[in-house]
C-alpha positions, 0 to 999 in steps of 0.5 A: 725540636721537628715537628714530628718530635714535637708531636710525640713529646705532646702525646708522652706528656698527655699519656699516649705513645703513638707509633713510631714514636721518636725516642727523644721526645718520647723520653723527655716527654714521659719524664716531664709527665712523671715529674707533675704527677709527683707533685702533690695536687694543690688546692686553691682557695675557694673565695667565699661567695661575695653580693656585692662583687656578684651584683657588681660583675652583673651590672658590668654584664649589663652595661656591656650588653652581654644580659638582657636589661634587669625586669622589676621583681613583683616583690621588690616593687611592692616592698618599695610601695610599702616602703614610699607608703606608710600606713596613714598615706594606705589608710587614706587612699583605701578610704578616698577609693571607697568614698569615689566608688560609692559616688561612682555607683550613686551618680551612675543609676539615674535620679529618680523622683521619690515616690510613695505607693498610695494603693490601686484604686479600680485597676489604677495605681496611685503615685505619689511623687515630689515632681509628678512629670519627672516620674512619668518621664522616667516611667515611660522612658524605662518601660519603652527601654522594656520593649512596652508601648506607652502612653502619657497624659496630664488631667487636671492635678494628676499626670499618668500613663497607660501601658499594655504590658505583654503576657507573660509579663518579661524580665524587664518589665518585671525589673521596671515595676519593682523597682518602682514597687508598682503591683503587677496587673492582673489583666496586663492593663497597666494604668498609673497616676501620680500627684503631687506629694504634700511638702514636707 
């Protein structure tokens, strides 16, 4: 067959008669046209959907590098934590935490010596404390941290210091003396000895 015939049997089959067409490939080709429109329309099965055969189909996709490499799904990777531990192993772990935190937020505020209020005696405040220079170490060191200038001293069974607080009294400062539960001074003066506690 020509090629020009070739050309016309094509356009017959597919429906369309181009011009000029030749009469021999222009028949054959709307007879053969005519017999697969006769045919009934057969319907091919639809297979079920298939996991298994999908799943292997994408593993194949990946290995050939035709899709990008599979990324953890959040929710597989906790199922497979619940599934590696049991509620014992969770219960223990919740509890280790909670025992390293609370060591955690123990260890992290400075030891500070116990001490006790004994009153204000004359404008003097009156500590007691298991180790009276580590108190006033601690003292002097938080309340120049405060922006206060401090100064200790030691006098016979009594170690203390005396501080200028600034007025109005400031956030750390005010922090400083609660926490060690000192009153605030009426004047700004701030004079504190401490003695040693009695043993137990």
């Amino acid at each position: 067959m020509a090629a020009d015939n070739l050309d016309h049997w094509l356009e017959a089959l597919a429906g369309r008669e181009g011009t000029g067409a030749s009469e021999g490939g222009s028949i054959e080709g709307r007879a053969l046209r005519s017999q697969i429109r006769a045919q009934p329309p057969e319907a091919l099965p639809v297979a079920e959907l298939d996991a298994a055969r999908e799943a292997q189909l994408i593993a194949r996709a990946r290995a050939a590098g035709l899709l990008p490499p599979e990324r953890a799904d959040p929710v597989t990777a906790r199922s497979a934590v619940r599934s590696r531990w049991g509620l014992p192993q969770l219960a223990l772990l919740a509890t280790s935490l909670a025992v390293a935190t609370v060591a955690i937020l123990t260890l992290r505020n400075p030891m500070h010596p116990s001490e006790t209020l004994r009153g204000v005696v004359n404008g003097t405040v009156e500590l007691e404390a298991r180790d009276p220079r580590a108190l006033k170490q601690v003292l002097i060191q938080e309340l120049q941290t405060a922006g206060v200038t401090v100064t200790g001293y030691e006098q016979l069974d009594r170690v203390g210091l005396d501080a200028e607080l600034p007025v109005p009294l400031s956030s750390k400062v005010r922090r400083v003396l609660e926490q060690h539960h000192i009153p605030l001074p009426s004047d700004g003066a701030l004079v504190i000895e401490i003695r040693r506690a009695a043993a137990p």
